[in-house]
VMD Tcl script that draws the C-alpha trace (Angstrom):
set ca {
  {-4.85 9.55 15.91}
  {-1.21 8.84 14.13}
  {-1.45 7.22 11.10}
  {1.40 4.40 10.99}
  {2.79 2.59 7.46}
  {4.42 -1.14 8.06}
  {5.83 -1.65 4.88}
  {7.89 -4.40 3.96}
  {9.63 -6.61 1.23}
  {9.54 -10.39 1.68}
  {11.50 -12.97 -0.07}
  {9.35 -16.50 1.54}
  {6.98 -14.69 3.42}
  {8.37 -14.42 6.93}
  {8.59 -10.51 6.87}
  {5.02 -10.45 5.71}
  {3.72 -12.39 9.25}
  {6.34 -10.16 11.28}
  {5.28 -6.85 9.49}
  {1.61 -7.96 10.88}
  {2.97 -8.35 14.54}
  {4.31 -5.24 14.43}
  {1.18 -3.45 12.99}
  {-0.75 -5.35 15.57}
  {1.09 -3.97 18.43}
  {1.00 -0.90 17.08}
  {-2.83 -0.93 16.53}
  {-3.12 -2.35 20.23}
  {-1.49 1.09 21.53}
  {-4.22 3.21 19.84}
  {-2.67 3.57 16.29}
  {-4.24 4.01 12.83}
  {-1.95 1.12 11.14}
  {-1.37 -0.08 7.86}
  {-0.04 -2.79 6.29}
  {1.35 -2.73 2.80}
  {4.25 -4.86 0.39}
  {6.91 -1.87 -0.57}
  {5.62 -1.78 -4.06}
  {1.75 -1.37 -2.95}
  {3.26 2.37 -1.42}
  {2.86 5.04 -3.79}
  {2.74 7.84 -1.44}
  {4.59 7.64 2.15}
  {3.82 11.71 2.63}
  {0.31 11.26 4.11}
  {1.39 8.87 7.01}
  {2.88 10.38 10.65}
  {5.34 7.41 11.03}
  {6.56 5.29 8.48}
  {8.17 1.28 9.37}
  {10.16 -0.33 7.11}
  {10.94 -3.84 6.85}
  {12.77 -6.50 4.88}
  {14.54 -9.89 5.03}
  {18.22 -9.54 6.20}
  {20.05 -12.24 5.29}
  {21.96 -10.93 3.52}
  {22.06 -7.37 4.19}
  {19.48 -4.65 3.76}
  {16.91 -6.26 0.99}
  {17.40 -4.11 -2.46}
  {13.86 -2.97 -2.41}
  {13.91 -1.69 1.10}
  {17.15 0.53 0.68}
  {15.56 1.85 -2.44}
  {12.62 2.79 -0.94}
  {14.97 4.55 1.92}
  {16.36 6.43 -0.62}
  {13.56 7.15 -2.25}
  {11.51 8.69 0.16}
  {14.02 9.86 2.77}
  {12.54 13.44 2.89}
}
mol new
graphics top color blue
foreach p $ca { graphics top sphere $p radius 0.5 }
foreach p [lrange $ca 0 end-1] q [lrange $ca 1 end] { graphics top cylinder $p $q radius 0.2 }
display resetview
């Protein structure tokens, strides 16, 4: 079974409740999800598929591009 990472950064808390749709879905088509804030993730290597969310506003949220970058290998 694929083991799936929603991640996400939230400024009010909207991103939080959509990052738990997603997993939802994801869990309803047979997935291992979880759900964690960007700064809960210490190591993305362990996970088949990785999403990545944030609020967008104003442009990719700081914390999500770092984590990007971070972690892009």
């Amino acid at each position: 079974m694929k083991r799936i990472l929603v991640t996400y950064a939230t400024n009010a808390g909207s991103t939080a409740e959509i990052a738990e749709a997603v997993a939802e879905g994801l869990a309803g088509n047979g997935m291992n999800v979880e759900v964690k804030t960007l700064d809960a993730v210490t190591t993305p290597a362990s996970y088949d598929a990785i999403v990545v969310g944030g609020p967008m506003i104003f442009g990719w949220h700081r914390k999500a591009r770092a984590f990007l970058t971070q972690h892009q290998a």
